[in-house]
N, C-alpha and C positions, 0 to 999 in steps of 0.2 A: 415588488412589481408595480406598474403605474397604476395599475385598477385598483392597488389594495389602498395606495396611497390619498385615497380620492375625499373618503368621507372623513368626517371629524377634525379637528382644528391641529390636529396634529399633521394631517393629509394637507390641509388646507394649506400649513404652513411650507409644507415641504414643496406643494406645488408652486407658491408662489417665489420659493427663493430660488429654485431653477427651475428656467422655463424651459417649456417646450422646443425638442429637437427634430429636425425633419430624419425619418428611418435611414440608418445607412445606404441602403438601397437605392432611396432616390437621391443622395448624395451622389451616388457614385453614375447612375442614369444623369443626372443634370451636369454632372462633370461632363463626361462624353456630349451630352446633346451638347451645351455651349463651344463641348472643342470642336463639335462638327460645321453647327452654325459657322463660326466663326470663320471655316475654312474654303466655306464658300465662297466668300469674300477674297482671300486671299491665296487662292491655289494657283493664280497666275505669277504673283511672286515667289513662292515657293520655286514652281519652275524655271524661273529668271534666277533664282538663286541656284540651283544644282545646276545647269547648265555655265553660270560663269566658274563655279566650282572644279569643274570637268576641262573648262576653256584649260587650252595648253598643253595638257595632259598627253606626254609622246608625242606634242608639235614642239617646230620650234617658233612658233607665231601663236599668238594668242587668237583664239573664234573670236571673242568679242569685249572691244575696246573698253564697253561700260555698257551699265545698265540699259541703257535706254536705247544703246545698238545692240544688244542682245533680242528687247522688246519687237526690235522693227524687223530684227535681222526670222524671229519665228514668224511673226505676222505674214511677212513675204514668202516666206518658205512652205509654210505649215496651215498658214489662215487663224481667222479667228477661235474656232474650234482646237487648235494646235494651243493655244495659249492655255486652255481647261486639260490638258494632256493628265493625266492622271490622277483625277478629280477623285475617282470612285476609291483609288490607292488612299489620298489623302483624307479622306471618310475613313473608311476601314483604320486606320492608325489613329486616326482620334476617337472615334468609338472603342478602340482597344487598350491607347498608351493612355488618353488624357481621363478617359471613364476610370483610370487605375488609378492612376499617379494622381488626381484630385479627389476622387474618394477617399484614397489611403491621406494624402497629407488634411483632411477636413477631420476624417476621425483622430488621427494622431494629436491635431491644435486642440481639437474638445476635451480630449483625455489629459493633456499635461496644462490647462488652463486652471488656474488655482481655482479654491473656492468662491474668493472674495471676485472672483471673474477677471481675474487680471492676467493676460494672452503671456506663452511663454517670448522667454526675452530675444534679443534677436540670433544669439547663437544656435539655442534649441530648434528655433525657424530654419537654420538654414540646415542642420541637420535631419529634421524631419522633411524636409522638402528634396534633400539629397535621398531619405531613404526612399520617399513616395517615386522618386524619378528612377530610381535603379529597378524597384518593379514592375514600372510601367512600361520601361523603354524595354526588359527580357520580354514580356508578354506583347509588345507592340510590334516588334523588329521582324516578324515576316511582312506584316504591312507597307514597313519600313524599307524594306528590301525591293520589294513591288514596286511602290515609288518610286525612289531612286533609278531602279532601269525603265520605266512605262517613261518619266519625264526625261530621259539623258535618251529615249532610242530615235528623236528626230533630229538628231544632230550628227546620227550614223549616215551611213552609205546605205541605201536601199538594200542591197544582198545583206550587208551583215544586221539589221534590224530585226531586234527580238519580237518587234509582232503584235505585244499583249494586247487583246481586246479589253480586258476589263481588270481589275484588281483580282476576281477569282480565278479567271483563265491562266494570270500571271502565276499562284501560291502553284495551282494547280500544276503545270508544266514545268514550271521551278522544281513543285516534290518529282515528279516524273521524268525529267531529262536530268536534274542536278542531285537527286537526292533529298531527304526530307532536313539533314545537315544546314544545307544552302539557305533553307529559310531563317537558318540564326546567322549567316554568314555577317561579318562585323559587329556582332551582338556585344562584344566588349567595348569596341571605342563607340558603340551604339548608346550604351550602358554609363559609359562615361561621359561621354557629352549628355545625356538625361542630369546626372550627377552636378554636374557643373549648373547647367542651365535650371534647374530646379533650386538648387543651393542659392542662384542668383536670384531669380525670377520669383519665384513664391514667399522667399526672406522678401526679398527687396520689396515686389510687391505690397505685404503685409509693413513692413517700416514707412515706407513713405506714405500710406495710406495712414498708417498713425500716425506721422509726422503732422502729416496734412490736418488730420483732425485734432491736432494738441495745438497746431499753431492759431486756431481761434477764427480763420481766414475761410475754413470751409468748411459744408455740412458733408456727412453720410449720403452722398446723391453720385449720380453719374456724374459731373463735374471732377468730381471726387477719385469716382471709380478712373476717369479719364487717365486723371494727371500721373495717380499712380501709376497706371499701367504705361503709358510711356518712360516715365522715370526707369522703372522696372525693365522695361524694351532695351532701353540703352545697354544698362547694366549686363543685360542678361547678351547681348547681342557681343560686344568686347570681348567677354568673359569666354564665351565658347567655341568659336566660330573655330579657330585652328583645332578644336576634337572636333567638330563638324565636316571639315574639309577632311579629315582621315577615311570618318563612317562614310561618306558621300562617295568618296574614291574606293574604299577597301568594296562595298556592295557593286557597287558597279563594274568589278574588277574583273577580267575574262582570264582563263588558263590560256599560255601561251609555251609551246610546247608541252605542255602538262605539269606549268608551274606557274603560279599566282604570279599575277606582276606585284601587288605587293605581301610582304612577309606580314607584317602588320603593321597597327597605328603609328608607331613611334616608325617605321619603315617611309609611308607616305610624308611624315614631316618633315625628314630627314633630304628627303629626293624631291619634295615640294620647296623647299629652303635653298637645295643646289641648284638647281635644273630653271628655278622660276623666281628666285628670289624670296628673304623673309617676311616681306610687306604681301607677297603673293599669300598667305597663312591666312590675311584679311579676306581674298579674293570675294566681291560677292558682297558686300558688307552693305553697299547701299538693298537691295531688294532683299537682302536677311533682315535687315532692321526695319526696313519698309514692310516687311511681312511679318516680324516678329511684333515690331510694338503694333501695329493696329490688329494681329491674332488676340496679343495678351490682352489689349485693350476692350474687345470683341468679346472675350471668352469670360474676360471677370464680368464682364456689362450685361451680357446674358446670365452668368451662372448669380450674379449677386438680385438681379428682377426674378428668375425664375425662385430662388428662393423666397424672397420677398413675398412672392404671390403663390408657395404653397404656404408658407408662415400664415399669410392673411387669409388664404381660403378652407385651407385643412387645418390648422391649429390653432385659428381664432388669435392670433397674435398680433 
């Protein structure tokens, strides 16, 4: 135990050859705070991204041509306030998915780091990073659900608009009108784009930040943290987006005659590929990347200070 280890030179030694850890707990609290911070920043893109997601979708014209006529096209419509559309959703999902899936992947990197302190290699990374994102995204995905409809219902016709006042009024009338089912509804291709995007984004993240640091060119600082996290952005932004456009559509999805319009993920690719074309798979690419890399950028830059300043104020490090 750490108290026994404390006195004598044996204690001594053991202390100093590994240092001090922040408690799981507040790993897993500083995961969540930074995904939250982070998303304040960015929950206007987010909803620029599920709405060009949704564009076309049973049209045969696209809503909106690009990003930045989608921006002007809510502005007009919806006003300023319509741009934060489902703020409190986008809270709730990162106090759920990212307080997981960065607790679970922080503990995991600690436990399989050698002795001599040397980080597992980059395959291990993206495994551990795939298992962190598959827990976070099952325990996130009513949040997830929430969002999706709170930011896709200003693009509806007045009568058919779901309404949600808030993230809880949404879970809540979800279990009540849909079923308590409905709150996992696309919880697989939900699952799977975590999978991917984690695999991508936390590997890649941790590689180029060691990159960065073996190449002689940078320090350990936010500069650091920056570069990484755009690197990471890109990577992760390619790599997902077609299981994104599945979960985005599959949650959003209404029964129509008393049958899902889509069967599932591999259903949505299939009929997004005919109907809209293969390059449509990207849809949405600029304001996913626009909100992906300055999110990851955001979320490492936060969680890597906030550790920083319990290291130095709680564990004298």
């Amino acid at each position: 135990m750490a108290a026994a280890a404390g006195p004598g030179p044996g204690g001594a030694a053991m202390a100093a050859g590994k240092p001090k850890t922040s408690p799981k707990s507040v790993k897993f609290l500083f995961g969540g705070l930074a995904g939250m911070a982070a998303t304040v920043f960015v929950q206007p893109l987010d909803l620029v991204k599920n709405r060009m997601q949704l564009s076309g979708e049973g049209a045969k014209t696209k809503e909106y041509k690009t990003s930045f006529h989608a921006v002007g096209s809510i502005l007009r419509q919806e006003g300023v306030r319509g741009i934060y559309t489902g703020l409190s959703a986008g809270l709730l999902r990162q106090a759920t998915y990212t307080t997981t899936r960065l607790g679970i992947y922080t503990i995991l990197f600690e436990k399989l780091t050698g002795e001599d302190g040397r980080p597992p290699n980059f395959f291990m990374k993206a495994l551990i990073g795939m298992t962190a994102g598959a827990v976070g995204a099952f325990v996130g995905t009513p949040a997830e659900v929430a969002l999706i409809r709170m930011t896709a219902d200003g693009r509806l016709p007045a009568d058919q608009r779901r309404g949600y006042t808030n993230v809880f009024n949404a879970l809540l009338r979800i279990t009540r009108e849909e079923g308590v089912p409905t709150l996992w509804r696309g919880c697989v291709p939900t699952m799977a784009r975590a999978v991917v995007v984690n695999a991508a984004q936390l590997a890649s993240y941790s590689q180029a930040k060691q990159f960065l640091l073996d190449s002689g060119y940078f320090r350990d600082n936010i500069l650091c943290h920056f570069c990484a996290s755009m690197i990471s952005g890109l990577v992760t932004t390619a790599a997902s987006m077609p299981v994104d456009i599945a979960k985005t559509r599959i949650q959003n999805m209404r029964m129509i005659d008393g049958k899902p319009e889509y069967r599932n993920g591999l259903d949505v690719l299939v009929k997004v590929v005919r109907y809209e074309g293969f390059f449509s798979l990207w849809k949405g690419f600029t304001p996913y990347y626009a909100r992906l890399g300055p999110h990851t950028v955001l979320t490492f830059i936060f969680l890597e200070q906030m550790n920083k300043f319990y290291q130095r104020f709680f564990l004298g490090a």
